[in-house]
C-alpha positions as CSV (number, residue, x, y, z in Angstrom):
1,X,2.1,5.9,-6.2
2,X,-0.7,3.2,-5.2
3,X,-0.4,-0.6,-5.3
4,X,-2.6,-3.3,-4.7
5,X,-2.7,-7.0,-5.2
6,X,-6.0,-9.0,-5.9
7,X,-6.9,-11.8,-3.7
8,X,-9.4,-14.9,-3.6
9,X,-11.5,-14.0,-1.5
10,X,-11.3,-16.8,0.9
11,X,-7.8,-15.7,1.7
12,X,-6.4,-13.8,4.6
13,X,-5.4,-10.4,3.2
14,X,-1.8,-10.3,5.2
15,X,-0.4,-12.7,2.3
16,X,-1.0,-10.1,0.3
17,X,1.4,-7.2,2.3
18,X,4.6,-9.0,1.2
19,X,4.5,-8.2,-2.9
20,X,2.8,-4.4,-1.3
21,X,5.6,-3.0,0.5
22,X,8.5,-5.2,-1.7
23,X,10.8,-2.4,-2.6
24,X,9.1,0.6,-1.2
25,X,10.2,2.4,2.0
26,X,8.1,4.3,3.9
27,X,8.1,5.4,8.0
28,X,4.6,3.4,8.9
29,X,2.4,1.2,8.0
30,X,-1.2,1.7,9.0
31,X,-3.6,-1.3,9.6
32,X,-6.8,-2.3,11.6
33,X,-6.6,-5.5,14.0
34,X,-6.4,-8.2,11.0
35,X,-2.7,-7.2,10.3
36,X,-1.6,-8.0,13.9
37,X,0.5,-10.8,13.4
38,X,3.9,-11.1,14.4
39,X,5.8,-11.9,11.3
40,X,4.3,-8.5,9.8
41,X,5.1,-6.7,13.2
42,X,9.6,-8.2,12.7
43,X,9.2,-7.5,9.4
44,X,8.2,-3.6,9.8
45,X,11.1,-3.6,12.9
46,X,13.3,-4.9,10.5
47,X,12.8,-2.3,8.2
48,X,12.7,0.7,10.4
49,X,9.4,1.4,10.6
50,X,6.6,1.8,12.7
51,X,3.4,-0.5,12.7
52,X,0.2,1.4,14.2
53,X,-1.8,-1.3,14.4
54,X,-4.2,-2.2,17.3
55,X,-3.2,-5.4,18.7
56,X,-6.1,-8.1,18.8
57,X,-7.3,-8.5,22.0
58,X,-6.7,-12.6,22.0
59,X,-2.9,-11.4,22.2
60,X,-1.3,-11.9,25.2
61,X,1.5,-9.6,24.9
62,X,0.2,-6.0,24.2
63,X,1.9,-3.9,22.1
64,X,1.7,0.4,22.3
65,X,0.5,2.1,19.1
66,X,0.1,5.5,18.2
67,X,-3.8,6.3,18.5
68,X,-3.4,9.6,16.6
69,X,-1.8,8.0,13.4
70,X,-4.5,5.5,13.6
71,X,-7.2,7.9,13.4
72,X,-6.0,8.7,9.6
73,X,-7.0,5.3,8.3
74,X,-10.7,6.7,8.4
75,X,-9.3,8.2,5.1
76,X,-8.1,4.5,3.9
77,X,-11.5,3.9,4.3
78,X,-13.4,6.4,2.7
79,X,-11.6,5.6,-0.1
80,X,-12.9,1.6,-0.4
81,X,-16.3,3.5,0.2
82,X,-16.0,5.8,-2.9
83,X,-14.8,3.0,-5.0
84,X,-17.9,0.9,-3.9
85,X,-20.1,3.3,-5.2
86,X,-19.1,1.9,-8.5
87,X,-21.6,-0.9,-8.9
88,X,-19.1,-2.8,-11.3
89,X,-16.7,-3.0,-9.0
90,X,-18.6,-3.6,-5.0
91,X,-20.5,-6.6,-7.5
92,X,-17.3,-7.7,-9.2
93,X,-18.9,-7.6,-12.6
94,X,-15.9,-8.6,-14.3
95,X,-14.3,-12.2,-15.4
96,X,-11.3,-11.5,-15.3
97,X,-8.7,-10.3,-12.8
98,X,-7.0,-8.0,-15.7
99,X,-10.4,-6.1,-16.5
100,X,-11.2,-6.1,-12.5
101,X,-8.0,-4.3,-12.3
102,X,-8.5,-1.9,-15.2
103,X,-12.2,-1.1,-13.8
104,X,-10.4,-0.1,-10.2
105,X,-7.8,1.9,-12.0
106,X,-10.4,3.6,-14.2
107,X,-12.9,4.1,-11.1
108,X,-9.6,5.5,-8.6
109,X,-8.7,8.0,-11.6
110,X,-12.4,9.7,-11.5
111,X,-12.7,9.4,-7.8
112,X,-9.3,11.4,-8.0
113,X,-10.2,13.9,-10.6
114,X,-13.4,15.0,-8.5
């Protein structure tokens, strides 16, 4: 199952983390340094899981994360690259935030059926 949740893009994307992980469990949540704030960080303790996120180095407590988990979001990324090399999409072609979403959802499906 994949989720995501359109933004403006002059918006911080942890307000957009809440509605994503609403009603789902899961053991970890992977992030870069953007999603280490510490609402996000009680809100995964809460739930039992682990964040492995890098803490930003303007933090002056320092939290542990696991290194080798982080190495898998190269894969998280690869992905956003594939989906860019849709020109509709990394140009935001379309109006609307329902056809934007059909175009991604279109583009995922052929990027999975390769």
């Amino acid at each position: 199952m994949a989720r995501f949740v359109l933004l403006p893009g002059q918006r911080h994307d942890t307000i957009g983390v809440p509605p994503l992980i609403e009603g789902v469990a899961f053991g970890a949540l992977l992030g870069d340094r953007a999603f280490d704030a510490d609402w996000l960080r009680a809100e995964l303790d809460a739930r039992g899981a682990v964040a492995v996120i890098p803490p930003k180095t303007n933090r002056k407590g320092h939290f542990d994360f696991d290194r080798e988990a982080y190495r898998w979001r190269h894969l998280i990324e690869n992905f956003f690259a594939k989906l860019k090399e849709f020109r509709a999409i990394a140009t935001r072609y379309d109006k609307t935030d329902t056809s934007f979403r059909a175009s991604i959802n279109l583009a995922a499906a052929i990027i999975a059926s390769r």
